[in-house]
C-alpha positions in Angstrom: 55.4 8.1 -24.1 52.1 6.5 -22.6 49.4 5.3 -24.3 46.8 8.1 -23.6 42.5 8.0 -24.3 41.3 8.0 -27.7 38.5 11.1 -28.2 36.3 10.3 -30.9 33.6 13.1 -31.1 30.5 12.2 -32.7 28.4 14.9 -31.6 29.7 17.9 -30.6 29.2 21.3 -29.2 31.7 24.3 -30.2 32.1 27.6 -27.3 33.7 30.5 -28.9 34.5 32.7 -25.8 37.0 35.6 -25.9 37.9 36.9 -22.4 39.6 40.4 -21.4 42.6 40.6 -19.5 42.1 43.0 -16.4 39.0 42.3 -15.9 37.8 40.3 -12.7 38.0 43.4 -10.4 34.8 43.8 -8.0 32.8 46.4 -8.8 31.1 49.1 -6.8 29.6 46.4 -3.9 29.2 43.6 -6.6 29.2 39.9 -4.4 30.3 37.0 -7.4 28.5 33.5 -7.0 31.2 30.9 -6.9 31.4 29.8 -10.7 31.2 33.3 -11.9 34.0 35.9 -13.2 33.8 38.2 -10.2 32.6 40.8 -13.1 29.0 41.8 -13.1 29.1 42.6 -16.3 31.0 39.7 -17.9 28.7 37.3 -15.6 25.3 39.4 -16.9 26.9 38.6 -20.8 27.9 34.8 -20.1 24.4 33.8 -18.9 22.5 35.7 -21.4 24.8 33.7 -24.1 23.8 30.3 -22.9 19.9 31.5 -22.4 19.8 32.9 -26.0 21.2 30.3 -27.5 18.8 28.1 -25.6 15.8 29.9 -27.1 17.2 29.7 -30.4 17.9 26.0 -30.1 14.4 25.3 -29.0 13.1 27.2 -32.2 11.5 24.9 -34.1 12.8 26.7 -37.3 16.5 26.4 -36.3 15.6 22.7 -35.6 18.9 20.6 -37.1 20.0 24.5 -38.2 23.3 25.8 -37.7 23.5 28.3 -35.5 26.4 31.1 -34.3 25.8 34.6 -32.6 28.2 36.7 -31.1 26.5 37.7 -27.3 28.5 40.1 -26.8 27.5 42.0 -29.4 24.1 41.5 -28.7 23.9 42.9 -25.3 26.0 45.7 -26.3 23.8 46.8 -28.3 21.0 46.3 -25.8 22.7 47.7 -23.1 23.0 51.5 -25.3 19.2 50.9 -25.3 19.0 49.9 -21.9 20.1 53.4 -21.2 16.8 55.1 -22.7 14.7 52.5 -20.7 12.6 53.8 -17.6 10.6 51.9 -15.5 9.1 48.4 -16.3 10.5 48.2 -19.4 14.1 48.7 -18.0 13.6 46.5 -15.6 12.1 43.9 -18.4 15.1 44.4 -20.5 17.5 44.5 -17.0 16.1 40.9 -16.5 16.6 39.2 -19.7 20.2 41.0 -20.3 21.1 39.9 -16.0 22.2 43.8 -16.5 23.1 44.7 -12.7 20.6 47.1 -10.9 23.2 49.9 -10.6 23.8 51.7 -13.7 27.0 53.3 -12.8 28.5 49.9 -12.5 27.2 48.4 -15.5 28.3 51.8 -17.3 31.8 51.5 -15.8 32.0 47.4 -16.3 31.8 48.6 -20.2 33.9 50.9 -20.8 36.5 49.3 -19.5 35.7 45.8 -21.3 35.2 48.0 -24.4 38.5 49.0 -23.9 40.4 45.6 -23.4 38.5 44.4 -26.5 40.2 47.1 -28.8 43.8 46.0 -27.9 47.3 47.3 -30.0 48.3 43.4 -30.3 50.0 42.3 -33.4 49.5 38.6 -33.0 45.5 38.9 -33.4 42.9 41.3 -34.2 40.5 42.0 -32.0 37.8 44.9 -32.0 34.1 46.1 -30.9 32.4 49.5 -31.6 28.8 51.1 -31.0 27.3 54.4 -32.6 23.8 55.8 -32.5 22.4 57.0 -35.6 19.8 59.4 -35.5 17.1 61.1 -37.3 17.9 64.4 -37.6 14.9 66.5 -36.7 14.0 64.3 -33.8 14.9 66.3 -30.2 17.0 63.3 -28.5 18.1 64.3 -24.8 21.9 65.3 -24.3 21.9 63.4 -21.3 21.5 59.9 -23.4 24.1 61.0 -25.8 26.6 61.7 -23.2 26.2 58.6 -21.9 26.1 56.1 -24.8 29.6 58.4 -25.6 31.4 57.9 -22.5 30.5 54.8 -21.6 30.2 52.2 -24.7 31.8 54.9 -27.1 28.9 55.3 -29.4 29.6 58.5 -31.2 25.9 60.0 -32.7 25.2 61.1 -36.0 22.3 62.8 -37.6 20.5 60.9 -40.8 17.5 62.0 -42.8 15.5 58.8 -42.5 12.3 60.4 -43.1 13.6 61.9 -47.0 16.4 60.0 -47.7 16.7 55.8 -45.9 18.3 54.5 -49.1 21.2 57.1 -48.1 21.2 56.6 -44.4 20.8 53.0 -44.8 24.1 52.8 -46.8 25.6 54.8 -44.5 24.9 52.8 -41.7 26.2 49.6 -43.2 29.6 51.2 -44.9 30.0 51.4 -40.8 29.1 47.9 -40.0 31.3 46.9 -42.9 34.5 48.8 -41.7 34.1 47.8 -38.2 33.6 43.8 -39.5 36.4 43.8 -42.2 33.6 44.0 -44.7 32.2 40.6 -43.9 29.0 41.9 -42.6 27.9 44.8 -45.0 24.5 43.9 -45.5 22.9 44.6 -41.7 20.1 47.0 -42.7 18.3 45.2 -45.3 16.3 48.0 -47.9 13.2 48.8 -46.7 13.7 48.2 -43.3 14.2 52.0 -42.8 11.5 53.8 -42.9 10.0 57.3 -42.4 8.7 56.4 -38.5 12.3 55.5 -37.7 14.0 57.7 -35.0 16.9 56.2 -33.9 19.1 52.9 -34.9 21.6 51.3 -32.2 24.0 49.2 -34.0 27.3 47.0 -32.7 29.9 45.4 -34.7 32.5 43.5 -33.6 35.6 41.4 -35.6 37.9 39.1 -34.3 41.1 37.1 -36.4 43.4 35.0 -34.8 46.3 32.2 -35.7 46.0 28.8 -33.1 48.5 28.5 -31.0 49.1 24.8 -32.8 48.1 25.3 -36.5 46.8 22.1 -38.5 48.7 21.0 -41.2 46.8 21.3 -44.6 48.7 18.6 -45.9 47.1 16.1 -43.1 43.0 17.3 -43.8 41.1 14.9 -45.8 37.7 13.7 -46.5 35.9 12.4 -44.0 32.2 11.7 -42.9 30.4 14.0 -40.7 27.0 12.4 -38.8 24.2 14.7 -39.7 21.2 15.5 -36.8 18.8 13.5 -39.1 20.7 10.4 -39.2 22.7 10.9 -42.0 26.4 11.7 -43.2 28.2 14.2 -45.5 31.7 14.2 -46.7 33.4 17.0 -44.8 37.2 18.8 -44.7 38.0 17.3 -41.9 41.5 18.7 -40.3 43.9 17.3 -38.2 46.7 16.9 -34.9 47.5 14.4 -34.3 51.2 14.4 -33.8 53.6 13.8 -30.5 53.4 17.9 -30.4 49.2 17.8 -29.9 49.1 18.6 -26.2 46.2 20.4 -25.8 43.5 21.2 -22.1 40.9 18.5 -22.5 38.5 16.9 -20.0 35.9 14.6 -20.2 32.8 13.2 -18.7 30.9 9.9 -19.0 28.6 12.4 -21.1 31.2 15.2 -23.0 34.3 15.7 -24.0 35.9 19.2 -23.9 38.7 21.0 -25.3 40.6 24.5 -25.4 42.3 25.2 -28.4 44.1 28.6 -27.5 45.2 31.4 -30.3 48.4 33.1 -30.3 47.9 36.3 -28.0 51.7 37.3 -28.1 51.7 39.9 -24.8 47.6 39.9 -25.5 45.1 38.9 -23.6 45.0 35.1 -24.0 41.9 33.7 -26.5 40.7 30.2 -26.8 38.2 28.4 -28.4 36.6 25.5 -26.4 34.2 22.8 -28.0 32.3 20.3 -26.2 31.7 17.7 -27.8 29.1 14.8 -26.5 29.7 11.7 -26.4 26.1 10.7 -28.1 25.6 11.5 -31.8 22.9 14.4 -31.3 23.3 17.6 -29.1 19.9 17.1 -27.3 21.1 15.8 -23.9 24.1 18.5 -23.6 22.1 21.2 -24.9 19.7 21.0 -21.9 22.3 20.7 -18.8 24.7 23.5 -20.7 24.5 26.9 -18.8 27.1 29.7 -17.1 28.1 27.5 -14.6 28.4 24.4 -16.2 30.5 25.3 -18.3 32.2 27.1 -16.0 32.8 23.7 -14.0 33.9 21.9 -17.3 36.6 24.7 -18.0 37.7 23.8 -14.5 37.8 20.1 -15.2 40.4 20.8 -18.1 44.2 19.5 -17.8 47.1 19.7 -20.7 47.5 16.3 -22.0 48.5 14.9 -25.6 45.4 14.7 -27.4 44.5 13.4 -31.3 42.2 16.1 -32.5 40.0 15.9 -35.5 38.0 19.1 -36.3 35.6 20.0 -39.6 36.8 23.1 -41.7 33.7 25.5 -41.5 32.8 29.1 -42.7 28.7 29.9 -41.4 26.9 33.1 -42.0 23.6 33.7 -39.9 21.3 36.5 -40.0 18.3 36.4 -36.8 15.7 38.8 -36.0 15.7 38.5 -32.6 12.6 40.6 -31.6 10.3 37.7 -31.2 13.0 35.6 -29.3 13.9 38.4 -26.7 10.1 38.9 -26.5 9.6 35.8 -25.4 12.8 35.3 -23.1 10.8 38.1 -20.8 10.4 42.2 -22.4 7.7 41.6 -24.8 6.5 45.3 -23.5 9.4 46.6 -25.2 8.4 46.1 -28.6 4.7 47.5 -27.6 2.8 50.5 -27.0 3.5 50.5 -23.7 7.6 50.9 -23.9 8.9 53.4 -22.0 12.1 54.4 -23.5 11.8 58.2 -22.0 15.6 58.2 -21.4 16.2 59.0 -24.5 13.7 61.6 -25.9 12.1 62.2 -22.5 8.5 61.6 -24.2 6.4 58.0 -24.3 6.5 58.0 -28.1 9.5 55.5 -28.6 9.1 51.3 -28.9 11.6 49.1 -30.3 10.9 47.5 -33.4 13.2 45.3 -34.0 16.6 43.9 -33.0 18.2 42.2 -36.0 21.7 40.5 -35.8 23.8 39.1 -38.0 27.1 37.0 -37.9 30.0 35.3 -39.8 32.8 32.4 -38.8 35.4 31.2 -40.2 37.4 28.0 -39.3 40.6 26.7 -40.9 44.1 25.3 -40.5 45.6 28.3 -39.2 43.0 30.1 -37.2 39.7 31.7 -37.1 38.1 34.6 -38.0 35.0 36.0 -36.7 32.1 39.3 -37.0 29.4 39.9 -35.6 27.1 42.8 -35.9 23.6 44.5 -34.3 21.1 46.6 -35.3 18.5 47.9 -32.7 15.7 49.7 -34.3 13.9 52.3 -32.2 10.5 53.8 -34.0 7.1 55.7 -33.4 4.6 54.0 -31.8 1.5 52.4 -33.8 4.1 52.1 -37.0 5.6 49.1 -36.0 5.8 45.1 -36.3 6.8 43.5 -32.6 46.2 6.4 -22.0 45.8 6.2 -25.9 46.3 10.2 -26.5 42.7 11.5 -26.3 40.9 11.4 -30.0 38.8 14.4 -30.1 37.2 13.6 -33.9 34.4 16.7 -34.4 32.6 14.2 -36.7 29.0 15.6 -36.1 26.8 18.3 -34.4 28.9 20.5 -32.0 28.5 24.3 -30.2 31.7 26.1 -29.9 32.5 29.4 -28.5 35.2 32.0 -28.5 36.2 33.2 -24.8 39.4 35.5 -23.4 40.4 32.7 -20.8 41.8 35.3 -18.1 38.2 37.5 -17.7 35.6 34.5 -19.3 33.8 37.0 -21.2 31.5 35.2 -24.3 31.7 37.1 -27.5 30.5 34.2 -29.5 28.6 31.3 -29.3 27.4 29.1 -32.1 26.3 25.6 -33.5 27.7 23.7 -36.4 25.0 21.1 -37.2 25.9 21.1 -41.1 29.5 22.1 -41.9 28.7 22.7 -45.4 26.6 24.9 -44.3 
């Protein structure tokens, strides 16, 4: 056998993307850019991934932070609320979300995703829900109902939030908890429910999978991991680094990339990819990454033998992500000035928050990963706004899960600490 590259990954960044089979048809007139799906609304979910997790990298309080999120979720959520939006504030929300103009194809560009990401597969779990919960003496339109139904199958139900939120806020998470396998239960924290709340949007989704090549416990030791601040950590790290670690990699004077695939048996296939820079710190990669560069590095990618070297991690993150959308371009939303009509058919609704939280976890035989969103819709003025290739994941990295037939994101995430 040749002598193939030695990867060593000092920096990297990890890409969880999952991707639905069936997927990439055009949709009523839609015209793809080259280095897009040929979905609108995969394409719409993609770039709003790499745009959040811009904004939350260049949070100051996330600075050297670990940070995961599951986009699909996300805009799931958003795209229930996008429903009741009218007028500027849809088309505030439309903007930041890269929801396409027509509705019908957005609605149909979900259900059927919806569907492909609630597969009968045996060799990996893969599911995503959506419900409205109501206050129960609030008038909501049937129209908006309908739609949220038959389109992202959120099934309504009535809650007393004005008498009873301790009740209604259990209820809502003993949901979030049996759609996430019980490893988000905790989305609506206590007192975030209150009497001026009309109507919560929420989205959970769960994903666990086996790779394709497992690591062999037996071969993960100790080793250093380079922090952002300049120091190190002992870290689990595992490897493959056998004569049977063939693996799609690429590189560039700049990054290194790789696919590590899951078992999908007759599934829809699932990888994770992580890009790794070749520099110790993620700054340089984290300000060229978007839709279409990545979409150009996945291209890049050929099966080769490859020494791998990759941390054991498990991250839990909570975000509200109210002031971050804000700022990414519908800060009328969360103001006096929302028009959510669509839902009610008065000008009395604003969002008041949009919390989400999510959970990884990475180890010798796979990964498993929730994610969960809570929308919060409330009265307004009650509110708050040739050596084989070494690929050694020895510091900062993003990594995100992706179904590599469609290339829809489901989650997206940075491990700066893998302690945690």
């Amino acid at each position: 056998m040749k002598p193939g590259i030695v990867f060593l990954a000092t920096g990297a960044v990890l890409v969880f993307c999952i991707l639905v089979a069936g997927c990439t048809q055009n949709l009523s007139g839609y015209i793809p850019s080259p280095g897009t799906s040929g979905n609108p609304v995969i394409d719409a979910n993609n770039r709003f991934s790499f745009d959040l997790y811009s904004q939350l990298a260049g949070d100051a309080a996330n600075k050297d932070q670990n940070l995961f999120f599951s986009p699909w979720s996300i805009s799931s959520a958003m795209a229930v609320t996008y429903e009741g939006a009218r007028n500027k504030t849809a088309g505030k929300i439309r903007n930041v979300f890269h929801f396409p103009e027509n509705r019908i194809v957005l609605r149909d560009g979900y259900a059927g995703l919806n569907s492909g990401l609630n597969p009968n597969n045996p060799a990996y779990t893969l599911r995503t829900a959506n419900a409205l919960w109501a206050e129960k003496s609030w008038p909501f339109l049937p129209e908006y109902s309908r739609v949220a139904l038959k389109s992202y199958g959120a099934h309504a139900e009535n809650l007393d939030f004005v008498h009873d939120a301790e009740g209604s806020r259990n209820a809502i998470n003993s949901w979030v908890g049996e759609k996430t396998d019980e490893k988000i239960s905790h989305l609506v924290s206590p007192g975030e429910i209150t009497p001026v709340t009309r109507l919560i949007i929420t989205n959970g989704i769960f994903f666990r999978g086996t790779w394709a090549k497992q690591f062999d416990q037996n071969k993960t030791a100790d080793q250093a991991f380079s922090l952002p601040s300049g120091g190190t950590i002992p870290v689990r790290m595992m490897a493959r680094n056998d004569r049977n670690a063939f693996f799609r990699y690429g590189e560039t004077d700049r990054v290194q990339v790789l696919e590590m695939p899951y078992v999908n048996g007759t599934g829809t296939p699932l990888s994770m990819f992580i890009l790794l820079p070749r520099e110790k710190n993620l700054d340089r990669l984290e300000r060229s990454l978007d839709a279409r560069k990545f979409y150009e590095l996945k291209r890049s990618l050929s099966k080769q033998l490859v020494m791998v070297y990759i941390p054991k991690f498990r991250l839990e993150t909570r975000y509200d992500l109210s002031q971050n959308l804000a700022e990414m371009g519908m800060p009328a939303a969360f103001s006096p000035s929302a028009d959510l009509s669509g839902m009610d058919g008065t000008q009395d609704l604003m969002i008041d928050k949009i919390i989400h939280n999510a959970y990884i976890d990475i180890n010798e035989e796979g990964t498993e990963a929730a994610g969960a969103t809570y929308v919060k819709i409330v009265l307004k003025g009650d509110s708050q706004p040739p050596q084989p290739p070494e690929f050694r994941a020895d510091h900062p990295f993003i990594f995100i899960i992706q179904d590599t037939e469609s290339g829809n994101i489901l989650f997206t995430g940075r491990v700066a600490n893998p302690n945690g």
